[in-house]
PyMOL Python script that loads the backbone (N, CA, C, O; Angstrom):
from pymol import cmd

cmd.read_pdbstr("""\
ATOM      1  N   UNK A   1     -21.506 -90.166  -7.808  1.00  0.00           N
ATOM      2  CA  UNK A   1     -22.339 -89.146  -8.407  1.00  0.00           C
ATOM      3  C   UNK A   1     -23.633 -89.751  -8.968  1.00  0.00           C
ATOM      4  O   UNK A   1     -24.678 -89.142  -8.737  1.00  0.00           O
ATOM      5  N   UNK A   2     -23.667 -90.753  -9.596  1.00  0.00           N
ATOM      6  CA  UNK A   2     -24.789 -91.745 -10.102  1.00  0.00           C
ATOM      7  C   UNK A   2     -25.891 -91.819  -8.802  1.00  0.00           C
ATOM      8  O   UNK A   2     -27.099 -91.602  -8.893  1.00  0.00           O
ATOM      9  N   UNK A   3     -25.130 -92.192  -7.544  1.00  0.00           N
ATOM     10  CA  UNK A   3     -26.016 -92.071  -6.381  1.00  0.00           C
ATOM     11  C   UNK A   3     -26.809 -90.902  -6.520  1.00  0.00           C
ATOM     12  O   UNK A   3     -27.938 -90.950  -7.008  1.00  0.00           O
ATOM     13  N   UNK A   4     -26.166 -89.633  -6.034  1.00  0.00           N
ATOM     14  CA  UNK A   4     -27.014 -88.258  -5.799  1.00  0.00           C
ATOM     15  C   UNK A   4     -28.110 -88.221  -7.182  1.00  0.00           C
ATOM     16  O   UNK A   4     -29.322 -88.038  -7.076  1.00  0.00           O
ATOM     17  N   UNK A   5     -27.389 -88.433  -8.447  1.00  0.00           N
ATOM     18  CA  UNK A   5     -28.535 -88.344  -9.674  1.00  0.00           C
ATOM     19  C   UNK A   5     -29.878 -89.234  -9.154  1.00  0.00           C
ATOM     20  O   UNK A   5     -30.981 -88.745  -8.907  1.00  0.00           O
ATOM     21  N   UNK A   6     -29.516 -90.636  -9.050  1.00  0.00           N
ATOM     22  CA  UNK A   6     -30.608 -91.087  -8.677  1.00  0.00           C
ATOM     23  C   UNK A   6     -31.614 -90.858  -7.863  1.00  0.00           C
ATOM     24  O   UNK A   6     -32.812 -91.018  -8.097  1.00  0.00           O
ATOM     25  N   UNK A   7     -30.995 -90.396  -6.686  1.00  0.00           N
ATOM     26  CA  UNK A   7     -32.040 -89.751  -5.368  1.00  0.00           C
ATOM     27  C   UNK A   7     -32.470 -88.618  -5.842  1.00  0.00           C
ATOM     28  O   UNK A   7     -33.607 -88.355  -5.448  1.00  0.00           O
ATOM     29  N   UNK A   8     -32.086 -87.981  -6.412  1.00  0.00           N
ATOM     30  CA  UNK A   8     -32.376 -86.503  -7.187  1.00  0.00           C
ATOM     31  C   UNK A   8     -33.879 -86.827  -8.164  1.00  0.00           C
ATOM     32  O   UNK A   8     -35.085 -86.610  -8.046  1.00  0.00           O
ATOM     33  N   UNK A   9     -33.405 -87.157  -8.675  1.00  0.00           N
ATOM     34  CA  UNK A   9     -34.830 -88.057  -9.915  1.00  0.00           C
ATOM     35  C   UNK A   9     -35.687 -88.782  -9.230  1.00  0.00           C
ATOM     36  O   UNK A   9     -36.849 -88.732  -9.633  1.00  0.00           O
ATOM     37  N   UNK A  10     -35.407 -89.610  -8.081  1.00  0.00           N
ATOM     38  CA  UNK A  10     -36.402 -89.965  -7.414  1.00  0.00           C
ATOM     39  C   UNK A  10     -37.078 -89.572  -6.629  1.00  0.00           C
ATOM     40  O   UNK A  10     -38.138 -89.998  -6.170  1.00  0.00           O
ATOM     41  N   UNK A  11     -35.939 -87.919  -6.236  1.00  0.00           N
ATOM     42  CA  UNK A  11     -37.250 -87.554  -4.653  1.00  0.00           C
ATOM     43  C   UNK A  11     -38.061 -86.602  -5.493  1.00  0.00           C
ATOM     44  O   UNK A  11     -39.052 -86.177  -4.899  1.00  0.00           O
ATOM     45  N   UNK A  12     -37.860 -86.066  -6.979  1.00  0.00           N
ATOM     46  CA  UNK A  12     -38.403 -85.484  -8.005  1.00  0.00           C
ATOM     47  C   UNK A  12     -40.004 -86.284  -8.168  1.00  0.00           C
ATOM     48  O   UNK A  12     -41.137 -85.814  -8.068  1.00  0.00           O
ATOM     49  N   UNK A  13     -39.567 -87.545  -8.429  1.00  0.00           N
ATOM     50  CA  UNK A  13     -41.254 -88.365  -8.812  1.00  0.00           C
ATOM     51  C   UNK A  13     -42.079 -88.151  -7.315  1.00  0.00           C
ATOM     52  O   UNK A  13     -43.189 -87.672  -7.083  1.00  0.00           O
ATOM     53  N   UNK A  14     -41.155 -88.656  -6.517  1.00  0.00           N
ATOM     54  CA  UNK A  14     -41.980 -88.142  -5.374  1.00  0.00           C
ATOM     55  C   UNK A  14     -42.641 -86.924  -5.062  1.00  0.00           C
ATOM     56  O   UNK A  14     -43.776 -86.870  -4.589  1.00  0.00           O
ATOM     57  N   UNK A  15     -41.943 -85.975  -5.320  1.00  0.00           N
ATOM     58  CA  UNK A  15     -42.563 -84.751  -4.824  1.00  0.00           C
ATOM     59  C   UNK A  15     -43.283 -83.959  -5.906  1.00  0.00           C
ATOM     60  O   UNK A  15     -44.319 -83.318  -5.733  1.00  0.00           O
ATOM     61  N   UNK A  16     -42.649 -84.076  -6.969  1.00  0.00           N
ATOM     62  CA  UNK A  16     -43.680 -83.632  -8.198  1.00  0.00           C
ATOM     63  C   UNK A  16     -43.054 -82.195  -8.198  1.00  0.00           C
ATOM     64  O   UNK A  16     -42.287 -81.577  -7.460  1.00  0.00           O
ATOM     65  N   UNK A  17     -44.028 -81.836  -9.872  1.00  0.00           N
ATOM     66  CA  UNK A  17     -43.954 -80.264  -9.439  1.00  0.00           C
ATOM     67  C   UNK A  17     -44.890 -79.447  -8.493  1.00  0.00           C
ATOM     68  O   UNK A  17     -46.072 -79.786  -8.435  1.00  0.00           O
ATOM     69  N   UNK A  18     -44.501 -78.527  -7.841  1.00  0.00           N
ATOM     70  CA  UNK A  18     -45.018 -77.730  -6.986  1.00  0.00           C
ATOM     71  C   UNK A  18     -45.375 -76.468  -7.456  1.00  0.00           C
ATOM     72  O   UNK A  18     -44.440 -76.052  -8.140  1.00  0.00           O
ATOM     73  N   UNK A  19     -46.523 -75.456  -7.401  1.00  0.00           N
ATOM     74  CA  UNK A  19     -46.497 -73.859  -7.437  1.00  0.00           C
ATOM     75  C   UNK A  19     -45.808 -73.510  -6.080  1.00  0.00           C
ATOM     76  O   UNK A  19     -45.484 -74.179  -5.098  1.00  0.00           O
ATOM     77  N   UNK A  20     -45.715 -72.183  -6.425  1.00  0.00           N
ATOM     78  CA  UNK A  20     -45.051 -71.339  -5.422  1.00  0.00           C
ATOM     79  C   UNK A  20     -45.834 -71.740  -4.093  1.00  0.00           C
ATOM     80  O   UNK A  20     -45.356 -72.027  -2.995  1.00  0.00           O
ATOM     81  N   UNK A  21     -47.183 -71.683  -4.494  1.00  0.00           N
ATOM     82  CA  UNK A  21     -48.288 -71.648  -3.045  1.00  0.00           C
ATOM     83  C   UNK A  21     -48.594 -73.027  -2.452  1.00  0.00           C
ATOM     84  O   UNK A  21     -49.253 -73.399  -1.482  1.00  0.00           O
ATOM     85  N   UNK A  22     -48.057 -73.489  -3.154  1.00  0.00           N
ATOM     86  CA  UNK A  22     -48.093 -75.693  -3.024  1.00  0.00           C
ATOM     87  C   UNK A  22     -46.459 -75.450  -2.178  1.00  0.00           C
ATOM     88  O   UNK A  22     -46.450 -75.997  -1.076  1.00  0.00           O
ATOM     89  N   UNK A  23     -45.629 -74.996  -2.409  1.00  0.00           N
ATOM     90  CA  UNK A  23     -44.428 -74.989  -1.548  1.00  0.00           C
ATOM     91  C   UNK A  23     -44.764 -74.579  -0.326  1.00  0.00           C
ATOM     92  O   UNK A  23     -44.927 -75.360   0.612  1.00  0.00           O
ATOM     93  N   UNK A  24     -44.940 -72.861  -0.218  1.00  0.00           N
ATOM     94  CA  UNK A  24     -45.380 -72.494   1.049  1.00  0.00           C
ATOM     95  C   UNK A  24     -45.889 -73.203   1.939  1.00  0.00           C
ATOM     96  O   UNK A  24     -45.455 -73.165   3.090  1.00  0.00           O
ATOM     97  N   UNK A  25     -46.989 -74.047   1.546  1.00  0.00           N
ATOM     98  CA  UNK A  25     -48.263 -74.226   2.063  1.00  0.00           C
ATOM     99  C   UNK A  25     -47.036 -75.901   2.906  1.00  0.00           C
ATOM    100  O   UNK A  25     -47.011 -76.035   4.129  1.00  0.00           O
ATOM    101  N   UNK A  26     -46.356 -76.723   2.130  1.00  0.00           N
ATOM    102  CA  UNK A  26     -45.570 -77.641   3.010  1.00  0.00           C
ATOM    103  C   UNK A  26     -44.527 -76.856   3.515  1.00  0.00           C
ATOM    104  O   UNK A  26     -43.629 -77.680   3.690  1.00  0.00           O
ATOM    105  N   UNK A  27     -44.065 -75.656   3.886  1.00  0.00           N
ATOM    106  CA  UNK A  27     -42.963 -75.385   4.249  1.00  0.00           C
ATOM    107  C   UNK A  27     -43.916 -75.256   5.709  1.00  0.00           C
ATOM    108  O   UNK A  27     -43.503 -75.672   6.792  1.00  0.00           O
ATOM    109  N   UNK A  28     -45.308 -74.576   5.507  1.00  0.00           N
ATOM    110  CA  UNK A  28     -45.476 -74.254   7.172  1.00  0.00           C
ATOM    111  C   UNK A  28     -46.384 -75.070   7.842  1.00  0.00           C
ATOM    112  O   UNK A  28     -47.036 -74.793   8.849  1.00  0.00           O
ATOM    113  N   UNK A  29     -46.362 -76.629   6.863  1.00  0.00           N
ATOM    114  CA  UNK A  29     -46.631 -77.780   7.671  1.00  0.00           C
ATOM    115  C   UNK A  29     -45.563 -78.079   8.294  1.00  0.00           C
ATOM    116  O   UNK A  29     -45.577 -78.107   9.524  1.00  0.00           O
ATOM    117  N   UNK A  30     -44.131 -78.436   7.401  1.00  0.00           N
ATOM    118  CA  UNK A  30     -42.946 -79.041   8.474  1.00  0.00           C
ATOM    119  C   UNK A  30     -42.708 -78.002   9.065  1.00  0.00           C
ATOM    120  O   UNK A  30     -41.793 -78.448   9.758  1.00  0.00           O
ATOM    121  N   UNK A  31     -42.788 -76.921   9.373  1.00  0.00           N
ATOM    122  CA  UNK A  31     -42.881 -75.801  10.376  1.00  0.00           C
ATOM    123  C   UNK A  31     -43.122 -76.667  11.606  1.00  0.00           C
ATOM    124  O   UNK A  31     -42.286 -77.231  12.314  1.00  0.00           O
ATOM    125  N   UNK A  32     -44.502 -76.648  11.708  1.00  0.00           N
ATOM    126  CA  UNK A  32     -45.506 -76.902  12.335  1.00  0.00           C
ATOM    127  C   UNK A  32     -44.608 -78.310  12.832  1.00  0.00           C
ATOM    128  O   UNK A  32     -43.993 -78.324  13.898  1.00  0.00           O
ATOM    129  N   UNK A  33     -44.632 -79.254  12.064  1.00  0.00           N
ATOM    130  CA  UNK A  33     -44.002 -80.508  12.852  1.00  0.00           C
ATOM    131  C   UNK A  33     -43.013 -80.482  13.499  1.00  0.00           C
ATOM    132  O   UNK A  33     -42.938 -81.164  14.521  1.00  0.00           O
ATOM    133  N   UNK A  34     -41.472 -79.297  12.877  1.00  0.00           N
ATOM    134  CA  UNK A  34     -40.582 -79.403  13.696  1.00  0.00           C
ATOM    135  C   UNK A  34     -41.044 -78.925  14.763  1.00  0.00           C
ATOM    136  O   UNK A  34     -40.442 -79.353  15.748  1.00  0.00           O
ATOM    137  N   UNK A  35     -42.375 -77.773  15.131  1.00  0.00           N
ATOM    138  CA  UNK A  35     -42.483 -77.485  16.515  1.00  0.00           C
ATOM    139  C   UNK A  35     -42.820 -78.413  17.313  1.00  0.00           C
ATOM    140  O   UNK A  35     -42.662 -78.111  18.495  1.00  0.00           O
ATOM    141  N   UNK A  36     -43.240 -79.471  17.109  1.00  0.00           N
ATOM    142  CA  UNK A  36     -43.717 -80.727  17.464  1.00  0.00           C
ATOM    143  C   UNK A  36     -45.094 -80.600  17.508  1.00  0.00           C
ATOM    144  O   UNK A  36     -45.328 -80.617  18.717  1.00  0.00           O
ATOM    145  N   UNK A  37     -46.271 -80.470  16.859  1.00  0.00           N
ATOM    146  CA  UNK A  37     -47.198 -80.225  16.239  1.00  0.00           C
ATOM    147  C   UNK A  37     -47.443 -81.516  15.806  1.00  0.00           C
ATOM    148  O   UNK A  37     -46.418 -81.888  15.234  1.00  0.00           O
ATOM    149  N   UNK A  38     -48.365 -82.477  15.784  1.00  0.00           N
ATOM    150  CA  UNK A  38     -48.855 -83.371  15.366  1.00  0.00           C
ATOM    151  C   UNK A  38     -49.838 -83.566  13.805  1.00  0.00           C
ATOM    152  O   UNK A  38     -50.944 -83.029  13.843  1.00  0.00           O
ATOM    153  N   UNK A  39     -49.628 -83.971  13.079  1.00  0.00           N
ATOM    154  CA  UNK A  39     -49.660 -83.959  11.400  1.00  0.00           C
ATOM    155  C   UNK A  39     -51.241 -83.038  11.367  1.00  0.00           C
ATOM    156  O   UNK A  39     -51.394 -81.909  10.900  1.00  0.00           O
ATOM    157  N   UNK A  40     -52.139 -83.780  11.914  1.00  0.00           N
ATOM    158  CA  UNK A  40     -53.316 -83.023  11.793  1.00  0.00           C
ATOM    159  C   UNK A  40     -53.452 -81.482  12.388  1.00  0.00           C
ATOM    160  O   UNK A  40     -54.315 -80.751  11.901  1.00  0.00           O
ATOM    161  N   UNK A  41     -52.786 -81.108  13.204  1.00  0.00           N
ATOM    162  CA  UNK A  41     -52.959 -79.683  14.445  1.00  0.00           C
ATOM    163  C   UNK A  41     -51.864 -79.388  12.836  1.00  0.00           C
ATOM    164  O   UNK A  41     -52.427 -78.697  11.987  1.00  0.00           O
ATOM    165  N   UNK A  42     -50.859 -79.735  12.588  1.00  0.00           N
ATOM    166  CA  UNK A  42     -49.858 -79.224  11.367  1.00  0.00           C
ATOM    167  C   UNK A  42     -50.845 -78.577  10.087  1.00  0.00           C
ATOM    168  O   UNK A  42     -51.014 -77.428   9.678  1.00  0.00           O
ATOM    169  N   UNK A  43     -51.325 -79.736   9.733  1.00  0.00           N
ATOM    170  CA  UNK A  43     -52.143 -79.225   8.228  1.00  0.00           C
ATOM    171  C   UNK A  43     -52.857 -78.592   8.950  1.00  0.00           C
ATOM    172  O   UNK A  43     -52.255 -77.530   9.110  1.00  0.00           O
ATOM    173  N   UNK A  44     -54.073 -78.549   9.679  1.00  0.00           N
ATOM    174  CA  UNK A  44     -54.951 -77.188  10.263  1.00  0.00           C
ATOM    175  C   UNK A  44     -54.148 -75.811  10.249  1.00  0.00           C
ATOM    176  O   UNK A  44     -54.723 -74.880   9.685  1.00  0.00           O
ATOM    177  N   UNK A  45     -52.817 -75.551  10.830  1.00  0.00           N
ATOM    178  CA  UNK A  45     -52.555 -74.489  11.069  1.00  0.00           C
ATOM    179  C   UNK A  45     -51.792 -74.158   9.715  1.00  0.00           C
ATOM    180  O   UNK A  45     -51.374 -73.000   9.688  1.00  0.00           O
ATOM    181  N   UNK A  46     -51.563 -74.793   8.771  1.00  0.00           N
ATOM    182  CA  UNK A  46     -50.800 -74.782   7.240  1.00  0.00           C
ATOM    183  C   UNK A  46     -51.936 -73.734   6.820  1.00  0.00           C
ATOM    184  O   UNK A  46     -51.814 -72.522   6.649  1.00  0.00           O
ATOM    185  N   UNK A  47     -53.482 -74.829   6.661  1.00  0.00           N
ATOM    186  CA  UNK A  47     -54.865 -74.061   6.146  1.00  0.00           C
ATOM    187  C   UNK A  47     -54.589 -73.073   5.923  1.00  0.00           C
ATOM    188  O   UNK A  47     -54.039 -72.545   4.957  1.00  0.00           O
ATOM    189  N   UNK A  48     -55.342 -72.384   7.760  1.00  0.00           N
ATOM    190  CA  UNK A  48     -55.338 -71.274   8.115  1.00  0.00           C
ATOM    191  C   UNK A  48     -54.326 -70.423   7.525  1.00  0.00           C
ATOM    192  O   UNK A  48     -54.845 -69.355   7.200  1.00  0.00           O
ATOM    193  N   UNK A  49     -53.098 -70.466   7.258  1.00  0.00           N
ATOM    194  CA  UNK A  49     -51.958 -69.630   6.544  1.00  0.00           C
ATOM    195  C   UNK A  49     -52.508 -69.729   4.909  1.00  0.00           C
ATOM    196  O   UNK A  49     -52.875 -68.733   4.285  1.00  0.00           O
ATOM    197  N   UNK A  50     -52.493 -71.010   4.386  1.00  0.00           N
ATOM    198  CA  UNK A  50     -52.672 -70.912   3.139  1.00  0.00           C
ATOM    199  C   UNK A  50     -54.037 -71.908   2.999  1.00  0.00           C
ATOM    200  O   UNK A  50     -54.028 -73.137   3.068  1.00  0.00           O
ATOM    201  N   UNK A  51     -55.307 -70.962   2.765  1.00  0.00           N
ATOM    202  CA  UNK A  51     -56.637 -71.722   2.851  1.00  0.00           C
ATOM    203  C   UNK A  51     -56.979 -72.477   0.828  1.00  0.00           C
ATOM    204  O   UNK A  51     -57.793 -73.368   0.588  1.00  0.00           O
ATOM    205  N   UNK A  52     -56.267 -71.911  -0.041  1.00  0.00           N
ATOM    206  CA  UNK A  52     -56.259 -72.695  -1.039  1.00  0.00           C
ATOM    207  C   UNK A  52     -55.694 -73.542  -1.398  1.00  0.00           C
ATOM    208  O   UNK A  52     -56.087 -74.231  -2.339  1.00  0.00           O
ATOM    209  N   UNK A  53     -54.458 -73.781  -0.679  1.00  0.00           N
ATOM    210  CA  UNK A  53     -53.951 -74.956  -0.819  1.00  0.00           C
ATOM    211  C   UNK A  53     -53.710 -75.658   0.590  1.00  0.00           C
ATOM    212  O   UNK A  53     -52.670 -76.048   1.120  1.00  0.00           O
ATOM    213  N   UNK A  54     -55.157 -75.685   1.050  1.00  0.00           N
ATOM    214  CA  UNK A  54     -55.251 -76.769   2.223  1.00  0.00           C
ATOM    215  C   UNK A  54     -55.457 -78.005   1.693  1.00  0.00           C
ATOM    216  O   UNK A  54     -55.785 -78.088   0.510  1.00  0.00           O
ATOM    217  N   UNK A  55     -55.302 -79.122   2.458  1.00  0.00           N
ATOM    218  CA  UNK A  55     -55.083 -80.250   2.020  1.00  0.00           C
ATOM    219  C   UNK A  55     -56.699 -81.248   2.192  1.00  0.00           C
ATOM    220  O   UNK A  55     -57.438 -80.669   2.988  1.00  0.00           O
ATOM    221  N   UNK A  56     -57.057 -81.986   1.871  1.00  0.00           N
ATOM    222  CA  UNK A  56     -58.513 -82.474   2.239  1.00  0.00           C
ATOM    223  C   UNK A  56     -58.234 -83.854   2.808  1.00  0.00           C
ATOM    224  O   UNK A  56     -57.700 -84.560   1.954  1.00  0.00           O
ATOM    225  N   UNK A  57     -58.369 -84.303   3.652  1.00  0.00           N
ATOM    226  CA  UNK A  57     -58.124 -85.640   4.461  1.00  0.00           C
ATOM    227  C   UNK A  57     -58.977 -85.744   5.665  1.00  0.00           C
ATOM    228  O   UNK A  57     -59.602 -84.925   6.339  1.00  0.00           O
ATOM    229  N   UNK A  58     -58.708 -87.644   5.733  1.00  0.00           N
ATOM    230  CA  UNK A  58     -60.009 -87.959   6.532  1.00  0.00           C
ATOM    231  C   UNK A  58     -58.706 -89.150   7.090  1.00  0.00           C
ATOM    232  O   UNK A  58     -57.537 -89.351   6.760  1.00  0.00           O
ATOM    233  N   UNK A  59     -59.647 -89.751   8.085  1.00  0.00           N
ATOM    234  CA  UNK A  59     -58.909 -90.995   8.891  1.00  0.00           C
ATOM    235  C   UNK A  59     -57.690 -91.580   8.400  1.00  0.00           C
ATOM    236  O   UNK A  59     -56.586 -91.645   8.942  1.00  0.00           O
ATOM    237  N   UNK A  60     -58.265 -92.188   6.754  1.00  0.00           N
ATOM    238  CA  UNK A  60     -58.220 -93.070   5.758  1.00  0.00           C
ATOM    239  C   UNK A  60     -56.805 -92.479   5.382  1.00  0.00           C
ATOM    240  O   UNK A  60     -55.712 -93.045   5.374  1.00  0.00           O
ATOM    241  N   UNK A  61     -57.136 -91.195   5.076  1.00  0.00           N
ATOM    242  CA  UNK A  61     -55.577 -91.241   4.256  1.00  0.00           C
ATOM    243  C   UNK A  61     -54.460 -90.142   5.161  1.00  0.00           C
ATOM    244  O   UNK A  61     -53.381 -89.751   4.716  1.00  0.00           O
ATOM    245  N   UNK A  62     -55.062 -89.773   6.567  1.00  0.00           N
ATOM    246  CA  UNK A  62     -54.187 -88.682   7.371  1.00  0.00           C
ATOM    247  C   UNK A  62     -52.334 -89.765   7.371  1.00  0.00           C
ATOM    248  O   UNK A  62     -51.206 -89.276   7.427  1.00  0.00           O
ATOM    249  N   UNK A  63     -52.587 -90.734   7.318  1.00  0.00           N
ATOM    250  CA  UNK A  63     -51.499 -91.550   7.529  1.00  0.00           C
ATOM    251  C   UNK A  63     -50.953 -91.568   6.392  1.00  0.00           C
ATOM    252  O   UNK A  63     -49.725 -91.589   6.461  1.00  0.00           O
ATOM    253  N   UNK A  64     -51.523 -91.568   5.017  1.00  0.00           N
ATOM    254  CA  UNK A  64     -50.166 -91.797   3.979  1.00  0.00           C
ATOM    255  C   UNK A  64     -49.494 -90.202   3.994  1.00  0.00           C
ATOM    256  O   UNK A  64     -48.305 -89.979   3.765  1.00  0.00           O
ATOM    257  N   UNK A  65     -50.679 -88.986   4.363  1.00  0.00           N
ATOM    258  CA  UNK A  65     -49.949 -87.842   4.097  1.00  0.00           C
ATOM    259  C   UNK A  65     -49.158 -87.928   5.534  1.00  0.00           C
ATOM    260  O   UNK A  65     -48.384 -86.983   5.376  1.00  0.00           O
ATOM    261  N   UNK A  66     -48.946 -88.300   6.452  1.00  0.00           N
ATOM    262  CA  UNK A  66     -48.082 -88.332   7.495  1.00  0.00           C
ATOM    263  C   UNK A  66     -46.860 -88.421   7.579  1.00  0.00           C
ATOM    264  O   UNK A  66     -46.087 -87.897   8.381  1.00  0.00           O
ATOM    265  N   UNK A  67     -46.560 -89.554   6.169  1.00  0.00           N
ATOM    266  CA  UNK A  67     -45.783 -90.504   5.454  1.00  0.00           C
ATOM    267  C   UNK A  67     -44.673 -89.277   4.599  1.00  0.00           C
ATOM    268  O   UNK A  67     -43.450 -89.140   4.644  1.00  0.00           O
ATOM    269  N   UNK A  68     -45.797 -88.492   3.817  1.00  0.00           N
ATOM    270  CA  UNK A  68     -45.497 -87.708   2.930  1.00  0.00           C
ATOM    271  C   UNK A  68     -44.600 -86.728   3.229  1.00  0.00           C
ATOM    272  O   UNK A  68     -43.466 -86.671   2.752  1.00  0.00           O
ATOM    273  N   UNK A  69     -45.203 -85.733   4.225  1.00  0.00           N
ATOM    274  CA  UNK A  69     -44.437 -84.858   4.923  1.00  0.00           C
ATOM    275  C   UNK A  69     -43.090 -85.441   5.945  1.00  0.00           C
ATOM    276  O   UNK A  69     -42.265 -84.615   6.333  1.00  0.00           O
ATOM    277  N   UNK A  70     -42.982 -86.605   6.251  1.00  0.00           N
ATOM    278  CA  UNK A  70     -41.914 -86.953   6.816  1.00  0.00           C
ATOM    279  C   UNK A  70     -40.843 -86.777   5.706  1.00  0.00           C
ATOM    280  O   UNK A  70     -39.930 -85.951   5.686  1.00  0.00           O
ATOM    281  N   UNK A  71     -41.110 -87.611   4.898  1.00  0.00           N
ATOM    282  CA  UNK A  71     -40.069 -87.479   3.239  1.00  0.00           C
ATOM    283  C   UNK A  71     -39.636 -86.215   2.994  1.00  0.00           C
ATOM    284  O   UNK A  71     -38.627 -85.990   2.325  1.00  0.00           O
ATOM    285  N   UNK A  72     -40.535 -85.093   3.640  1.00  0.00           N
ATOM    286  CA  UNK A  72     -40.017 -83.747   2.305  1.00  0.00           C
ATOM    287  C   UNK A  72     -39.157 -83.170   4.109  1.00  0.00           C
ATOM    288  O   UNK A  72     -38.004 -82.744   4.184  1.00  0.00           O
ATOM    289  N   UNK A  73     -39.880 -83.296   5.021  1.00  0.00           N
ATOM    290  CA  UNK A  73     -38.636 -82.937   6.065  1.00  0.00           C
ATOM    291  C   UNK A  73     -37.201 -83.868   6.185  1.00  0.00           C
ATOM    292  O   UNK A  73     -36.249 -83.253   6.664  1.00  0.00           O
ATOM    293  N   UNK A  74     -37.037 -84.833   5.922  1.00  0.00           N
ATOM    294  CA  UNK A  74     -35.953 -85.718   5.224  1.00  0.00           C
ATOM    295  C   UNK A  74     -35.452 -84.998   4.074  1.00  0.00           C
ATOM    296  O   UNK A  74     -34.394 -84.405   4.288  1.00  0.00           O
ATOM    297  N   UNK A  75     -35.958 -84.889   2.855  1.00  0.00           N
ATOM    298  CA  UNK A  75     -35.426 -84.451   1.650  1.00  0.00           C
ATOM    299  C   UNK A  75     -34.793 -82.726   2.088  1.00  0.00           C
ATOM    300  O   UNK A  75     -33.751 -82.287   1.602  1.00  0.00           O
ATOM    301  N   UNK A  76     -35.243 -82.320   2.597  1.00  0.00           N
ATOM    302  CA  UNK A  76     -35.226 -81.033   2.660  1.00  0.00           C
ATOM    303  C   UNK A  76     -33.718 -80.967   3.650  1.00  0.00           C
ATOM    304  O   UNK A  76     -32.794 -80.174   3.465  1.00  0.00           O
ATOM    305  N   UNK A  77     -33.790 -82.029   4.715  1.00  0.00           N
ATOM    306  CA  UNK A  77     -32.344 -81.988   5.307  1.00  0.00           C
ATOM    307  C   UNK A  77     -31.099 -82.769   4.434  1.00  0.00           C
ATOM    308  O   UNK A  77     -29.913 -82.500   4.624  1.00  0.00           O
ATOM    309  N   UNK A  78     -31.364 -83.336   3.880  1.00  0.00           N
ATOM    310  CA  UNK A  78     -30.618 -84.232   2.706  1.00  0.00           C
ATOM    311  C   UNK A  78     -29.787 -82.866   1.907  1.00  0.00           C
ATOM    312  O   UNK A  78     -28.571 -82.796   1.732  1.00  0.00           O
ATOM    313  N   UNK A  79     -30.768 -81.887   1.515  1.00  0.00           N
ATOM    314  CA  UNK A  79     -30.844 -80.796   0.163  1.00  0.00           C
ATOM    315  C   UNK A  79     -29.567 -79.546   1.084  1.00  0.00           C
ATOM    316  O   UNK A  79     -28.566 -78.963   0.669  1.00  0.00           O
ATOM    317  N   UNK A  80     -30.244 -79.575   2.414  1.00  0.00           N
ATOM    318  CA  UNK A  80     -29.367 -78.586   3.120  1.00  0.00           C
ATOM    319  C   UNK A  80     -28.253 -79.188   3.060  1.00  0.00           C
ATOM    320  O   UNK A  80     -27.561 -78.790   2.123  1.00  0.00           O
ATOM    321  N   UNK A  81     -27.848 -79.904   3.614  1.00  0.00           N
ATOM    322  CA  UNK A  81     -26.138 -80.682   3.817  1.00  0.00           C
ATOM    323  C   UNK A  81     -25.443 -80.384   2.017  1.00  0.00           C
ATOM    324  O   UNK A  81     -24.409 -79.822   1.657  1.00  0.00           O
ATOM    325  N   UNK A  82     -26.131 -80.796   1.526  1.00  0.00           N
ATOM    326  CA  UNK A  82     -25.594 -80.625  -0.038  1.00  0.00           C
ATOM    327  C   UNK A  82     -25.343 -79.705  -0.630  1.00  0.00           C
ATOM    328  O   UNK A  82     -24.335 -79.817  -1.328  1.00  0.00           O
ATOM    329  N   UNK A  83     -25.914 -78.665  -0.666  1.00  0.00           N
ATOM    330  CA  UNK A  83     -26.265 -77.138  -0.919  1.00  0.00           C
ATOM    331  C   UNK A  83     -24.790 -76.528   0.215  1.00  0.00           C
ATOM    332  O   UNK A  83     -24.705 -76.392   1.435  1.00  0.00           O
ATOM    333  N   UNK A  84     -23.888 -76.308  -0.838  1.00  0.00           N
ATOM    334  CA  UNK A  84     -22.310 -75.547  -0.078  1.00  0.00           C
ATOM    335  C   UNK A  84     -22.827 -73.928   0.774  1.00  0.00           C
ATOM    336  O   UNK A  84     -23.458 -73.080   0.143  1.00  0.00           O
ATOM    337  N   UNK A  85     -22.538 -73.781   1.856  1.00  0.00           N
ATOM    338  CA  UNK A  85     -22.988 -72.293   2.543  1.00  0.00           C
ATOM    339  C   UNK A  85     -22.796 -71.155   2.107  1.00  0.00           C
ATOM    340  O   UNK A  85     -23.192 -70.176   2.740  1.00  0.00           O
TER     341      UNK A  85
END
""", "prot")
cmd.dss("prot")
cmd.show_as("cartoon", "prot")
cmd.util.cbc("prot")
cmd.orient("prot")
């Protein structure tokens, strides 16, 4: 149980708090990736759905957010398995 606490608290620092429209806005990026959508064609079509919480990136940092969204499609399958039906 110490395990799950820990990953719990940690995918917490990671992900931070979110608004409602900061959720959306990554739910229909990993959308977008599970369609197999490539990170940039992903956040473009996120925008377009949610244009205030589009994301602002250039060369430099398309790769750490690449990084980012892999984690929350990980966390998010982690959360399903755990979460009883």
């Amino acid at each position: 149980m110490d395990d799950l606490k820990s990953y719990l608290d940690r995918s917490h620092d990671i992900i931070g708090e979110r608004t409602p429209e900061e959720v959306a806005h990554d739910n229909e990026v990993i959308k977008q990736l599970r369609k197999g959508r490539n990170i940039k064609k992903a956040l473009k079509m996120a925008a377009r759905k949610y244009p205030s919480e589009a994301l602002q990136w250039d060369e430099k940092s398309i790769g750490d957010i690449a990084v980012h969204y892999e984690y929350l499609m990980k966390h998010e399958e982690i959360m399903k398995k755990l979460t009883p039906p």
